[in-house]
N, C-alpha and C positions, 0 to 999 in steps of 0.2 A: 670290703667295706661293711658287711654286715657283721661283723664278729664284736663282739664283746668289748673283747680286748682294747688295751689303751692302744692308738695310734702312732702317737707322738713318742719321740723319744724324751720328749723331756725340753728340747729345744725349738719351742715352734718357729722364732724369727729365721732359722737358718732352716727348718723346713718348710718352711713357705718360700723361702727365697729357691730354692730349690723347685718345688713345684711348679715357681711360677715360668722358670726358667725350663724347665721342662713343658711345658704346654706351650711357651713362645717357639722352641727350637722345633718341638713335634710339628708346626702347623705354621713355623715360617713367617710370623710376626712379634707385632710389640705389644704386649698388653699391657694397659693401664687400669687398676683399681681404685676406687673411689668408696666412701664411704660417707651418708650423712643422715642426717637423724629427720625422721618425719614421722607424721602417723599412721600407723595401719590398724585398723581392728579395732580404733575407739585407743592405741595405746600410744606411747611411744617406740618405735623400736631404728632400728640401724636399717637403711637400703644401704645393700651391696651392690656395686654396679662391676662391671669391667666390660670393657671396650678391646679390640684387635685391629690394629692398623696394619699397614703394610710396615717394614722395617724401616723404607725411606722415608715414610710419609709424616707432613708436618704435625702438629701437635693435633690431641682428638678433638680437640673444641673446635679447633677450624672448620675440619669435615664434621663434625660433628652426628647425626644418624644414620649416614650411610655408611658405617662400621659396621662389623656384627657385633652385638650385645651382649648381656644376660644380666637379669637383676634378681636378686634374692632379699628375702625379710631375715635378719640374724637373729632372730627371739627365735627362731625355728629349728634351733642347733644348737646343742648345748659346747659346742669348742669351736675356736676361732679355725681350726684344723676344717673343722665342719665344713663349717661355711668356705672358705677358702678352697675346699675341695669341691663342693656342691656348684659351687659359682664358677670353677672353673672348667668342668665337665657340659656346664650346660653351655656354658661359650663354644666351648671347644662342637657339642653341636649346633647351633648357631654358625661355626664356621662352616663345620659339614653341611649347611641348609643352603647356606652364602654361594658353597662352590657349586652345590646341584642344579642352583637357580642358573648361576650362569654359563652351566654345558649344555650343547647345544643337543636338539636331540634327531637322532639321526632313521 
């Protein structure tokens, strides 16, 4: 993630879809992405949100905060790659918080 280099092969829609597909199977849920415009900083910018449900569980609005989370600012990343990846690494710790809280400690 640090390198220079371009990321993307040129197709982002099919590597996001990928990625996203890879962090639901790594960790056994359903993630949902969100995207909506608000202010941060005095500007406009994009919140990125995504949510992880269980695989059965009904849609996130129902349960709504007791998912794990993560929300990012998109002005902070110059590719949709960026953000996509940034958003999904910090869920994915989010999740790892999720499951620490509820082992039990012995």
């Amino acid at each position: 993630m640090g390198s220079k280099a371009a990321l993307s092969n040129g197709n982002e829609p099919e590597e996001l879809t990928d990625l996203v597909a890879a962090f639901e199977q790594h960790n056994n849920v359903k993630i949902t992405l969100s995207v909506s415009l608000q202010q941060h900083g005095g500007y406009l910018d994009l919140e990125w949100v995504a949510i992880a449900r269980e695989r059965t569980a009904p849609d996130p609005v129902v349960i709504g905060l007791a998912s794990p989370s993560a929300r990012i600012w998109g002005g902070e990343y110059k590719t949709l790659m960026g953000v996509a990846s940034r958003l999904l690494y910090a869920l994915d710790f989010a999740l790892a918080e999720h499951e620490f809280d509820k082992a039990t400690v012995k």
